[in-house]
C-alpha positions in Angstrom: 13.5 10.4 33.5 11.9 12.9 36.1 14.1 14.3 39.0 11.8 15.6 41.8 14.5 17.8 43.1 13.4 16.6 46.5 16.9 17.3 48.1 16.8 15.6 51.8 19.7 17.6 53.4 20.6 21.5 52.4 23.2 23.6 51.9 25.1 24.2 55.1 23.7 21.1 57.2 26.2 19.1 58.9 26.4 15.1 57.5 28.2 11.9 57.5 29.2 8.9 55.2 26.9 5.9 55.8 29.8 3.2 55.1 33.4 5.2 55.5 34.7 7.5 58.3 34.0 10.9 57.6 32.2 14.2 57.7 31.3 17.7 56.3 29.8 20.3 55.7 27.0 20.5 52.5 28.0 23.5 49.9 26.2 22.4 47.0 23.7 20.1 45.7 22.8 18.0 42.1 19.5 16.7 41.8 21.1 14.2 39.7 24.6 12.6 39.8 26.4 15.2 37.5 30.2 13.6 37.7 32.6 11.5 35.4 31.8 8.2 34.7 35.1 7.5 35.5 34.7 8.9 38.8 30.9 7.0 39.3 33.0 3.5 38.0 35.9 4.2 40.4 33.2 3.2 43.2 33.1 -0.2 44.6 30.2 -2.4 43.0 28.9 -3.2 46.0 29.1 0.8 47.6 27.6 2.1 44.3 25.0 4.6 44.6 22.0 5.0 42.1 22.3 8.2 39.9 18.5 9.2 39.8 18.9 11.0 43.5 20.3 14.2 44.7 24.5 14.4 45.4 26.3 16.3 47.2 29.1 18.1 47.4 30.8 18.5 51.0 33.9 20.1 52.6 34.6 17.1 54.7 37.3 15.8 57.2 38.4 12.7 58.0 41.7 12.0 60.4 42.6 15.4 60.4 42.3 15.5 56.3 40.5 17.8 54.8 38.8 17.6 51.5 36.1 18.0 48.9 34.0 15.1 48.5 30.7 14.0 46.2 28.3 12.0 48.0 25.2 10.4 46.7 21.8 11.0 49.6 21.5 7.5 50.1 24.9 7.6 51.5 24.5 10.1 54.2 23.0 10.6 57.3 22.7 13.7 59.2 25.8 14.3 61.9 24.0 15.9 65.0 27.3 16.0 66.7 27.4 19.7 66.7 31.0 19.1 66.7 32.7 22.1 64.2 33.7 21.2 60.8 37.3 21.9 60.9 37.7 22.7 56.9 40.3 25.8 55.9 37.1 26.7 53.1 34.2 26.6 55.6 34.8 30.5 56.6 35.1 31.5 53.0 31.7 29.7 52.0 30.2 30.3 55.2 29.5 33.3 57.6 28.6 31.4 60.5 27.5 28.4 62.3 23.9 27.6 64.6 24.0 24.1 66.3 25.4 21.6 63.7 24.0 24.1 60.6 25.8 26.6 59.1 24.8 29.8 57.1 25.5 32.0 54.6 24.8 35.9 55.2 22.6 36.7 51.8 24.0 39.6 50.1 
């Protein structure tokens, strides 16, 4: 199997969950799902994501909670809110913010 590494969203763009209530902020990226299968089989049937497309990993919020969480594309959408990210890790991954994207200074 191929993987384009066609990533939809990048590193520091601001996105939600399709089906459940919450947000983040993208640090990283897989091309390909690259979890446990224990984690992929703890997903409901029904919610399941494919494995052959790019995931995500976010410092998200929900209900003042924050969190890391591992999101397949298909299950995002970009958050155009603007609204900040309130996550205690943005400021150590990131350096600053520009409308609902943030950005690392390059060393």
């Amino acid at each position: 199997m191929t993987s384009s590494n066609n990533a939809k969203f990048s590193i520091g763009e601001t996105v939600k969950h399709r089906h459940f209530d919450f947000r983040g902020v993208i640090y990283d990226v897989d091309f390909e799902f690259n979890n446990s299968e224990e984690w992929y089989q703890s997903i409901p049937k029904d919610v399941r994501p494919r494995k052959d497309q790019p995931f995500y990993h976010l410092l998200a919020e929900s209900n003042e909670v924050t969190y890391e969480a591992y999101v397949s594309e298909q299950n995002l959408l970009l958050d155009k809110s603007k609204e900040p990210v309130k996550h205690p890790l943005i400021e150590e991954i990131f350096s600053g913010k520009k409308g609902s994207n943030y950005f690392k200074i390059s060393n």
